[in-house]
C-alpha positions as CSV (number, residue, x, y, z in Angstrom):
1,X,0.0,0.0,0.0
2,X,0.8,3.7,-0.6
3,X,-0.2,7.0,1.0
4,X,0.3,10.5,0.3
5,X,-0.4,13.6,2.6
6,X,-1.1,16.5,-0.2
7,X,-1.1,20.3,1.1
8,X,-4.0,21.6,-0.3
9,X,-4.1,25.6,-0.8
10,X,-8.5,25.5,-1.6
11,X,-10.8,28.0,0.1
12,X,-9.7,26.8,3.0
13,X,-5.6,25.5,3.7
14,X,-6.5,21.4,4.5
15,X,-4.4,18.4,4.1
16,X,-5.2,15.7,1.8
17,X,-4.6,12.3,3.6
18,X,-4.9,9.7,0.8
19,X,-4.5,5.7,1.4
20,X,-4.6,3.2,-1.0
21,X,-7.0,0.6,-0.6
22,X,-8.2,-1.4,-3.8
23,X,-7.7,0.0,-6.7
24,X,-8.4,3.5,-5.4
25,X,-7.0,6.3,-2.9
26,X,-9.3,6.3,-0.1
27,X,-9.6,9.9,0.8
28,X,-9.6,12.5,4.3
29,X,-9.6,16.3,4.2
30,X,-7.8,17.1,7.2
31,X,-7.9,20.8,8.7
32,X,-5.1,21.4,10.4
33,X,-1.5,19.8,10.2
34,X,-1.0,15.8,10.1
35,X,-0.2,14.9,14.3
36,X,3.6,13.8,14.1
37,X,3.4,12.8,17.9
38,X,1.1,10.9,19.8
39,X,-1.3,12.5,21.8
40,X,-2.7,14.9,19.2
41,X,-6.2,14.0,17.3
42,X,-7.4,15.6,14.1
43,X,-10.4,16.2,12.2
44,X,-10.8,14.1,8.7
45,X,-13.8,14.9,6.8
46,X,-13.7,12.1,4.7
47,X,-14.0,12.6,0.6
48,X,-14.4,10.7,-2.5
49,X,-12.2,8.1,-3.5
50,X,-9.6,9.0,-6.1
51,X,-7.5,7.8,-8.9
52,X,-5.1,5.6,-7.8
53,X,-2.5,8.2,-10.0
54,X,-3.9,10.9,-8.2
55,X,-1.0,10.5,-5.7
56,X,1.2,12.2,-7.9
57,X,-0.4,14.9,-8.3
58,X,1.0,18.3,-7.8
59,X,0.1,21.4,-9.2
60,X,-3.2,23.8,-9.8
61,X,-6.6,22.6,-10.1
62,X,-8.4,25.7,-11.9
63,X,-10.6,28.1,-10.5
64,X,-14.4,27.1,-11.0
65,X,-13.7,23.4,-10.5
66,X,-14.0,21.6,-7.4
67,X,-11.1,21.8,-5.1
68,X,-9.7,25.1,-7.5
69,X,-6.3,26.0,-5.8
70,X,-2.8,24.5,-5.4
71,X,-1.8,21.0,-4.4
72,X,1.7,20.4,-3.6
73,X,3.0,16.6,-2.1
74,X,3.6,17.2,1.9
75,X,4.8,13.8,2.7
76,X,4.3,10.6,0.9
77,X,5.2,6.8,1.6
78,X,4.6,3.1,2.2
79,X,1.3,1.8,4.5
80,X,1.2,-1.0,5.9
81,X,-2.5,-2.0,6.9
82,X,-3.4,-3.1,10.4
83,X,-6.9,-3.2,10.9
84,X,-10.2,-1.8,8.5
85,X,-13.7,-2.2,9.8
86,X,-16.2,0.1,9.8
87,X,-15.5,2.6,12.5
88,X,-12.2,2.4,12.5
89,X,-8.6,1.8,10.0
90,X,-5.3,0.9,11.5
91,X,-2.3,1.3,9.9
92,X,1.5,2.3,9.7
93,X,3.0,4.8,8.1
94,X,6.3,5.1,6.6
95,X,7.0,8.6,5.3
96,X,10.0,11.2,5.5
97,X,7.5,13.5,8.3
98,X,5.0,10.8,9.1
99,X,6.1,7.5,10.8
100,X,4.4,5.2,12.6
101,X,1.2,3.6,14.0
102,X,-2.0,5.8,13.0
103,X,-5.5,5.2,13.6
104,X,-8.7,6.6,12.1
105,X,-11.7,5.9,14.2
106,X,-15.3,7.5,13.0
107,X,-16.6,9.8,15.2
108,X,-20.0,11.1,14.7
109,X,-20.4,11.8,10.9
110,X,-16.8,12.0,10.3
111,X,-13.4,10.5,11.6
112,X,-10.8,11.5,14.3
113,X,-7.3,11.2,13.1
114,X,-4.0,10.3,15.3
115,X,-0.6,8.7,15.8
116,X,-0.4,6.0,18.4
């Protein structure tokens, strides 16, 4: 497995968190700067898959289609799955700024996102 962390300059600065599951990137918005430590939980709106050759992607998506702005590669890696149920995905991360045992557990209509 694969994930990328993209740096998304939209209406809003977000992180794209992007995991590769399938044949597709499964796919977070993340507000605020991927937790590096334990101890520190983030909110991941979770989006529509993507294009496995989406993680890649760097560059500007136009003004007046969805997610217009710039997209540049924050950290990108190997994932090693743990765990995948419903409520919750266990995995490891092997990135240059991400390493490690993460967890995404779904928390009311969306997903809480940390580092073990």
């Amino acid at each position: 497995m694969i994930f990328v962390v993209q740096k998304h300059y939209a209406t809003t600065l977000h992180y794209d968190l992007r995991l590769s599951m399938g044949n597709v990137l499964k796919s977070w918005a993340v507000p605020k700067e991927p937790p590096a430590k334990p101890g520190i939980k983030r909110l991941a709106i979770q989006t529509e898959d993507h294009p496995l050759d989406y993680a890649d992607f760097e560059g500007e998506i136009p003004e007046g289609l969805y997610g217009a702005g710039r997209v540049e590669i924050w950290d990108r890696g190997s994932c090693e799955l743990k765990e995948k149920t419903e409520n919750k995905i266990e995995f490891t991360l092997h990135g240059d700024k991400l390493k490690g045992d993460y967890v995404l557990i779904r928390y009311k209509n969306n997903w809480l996102f940390f580092r073990r």
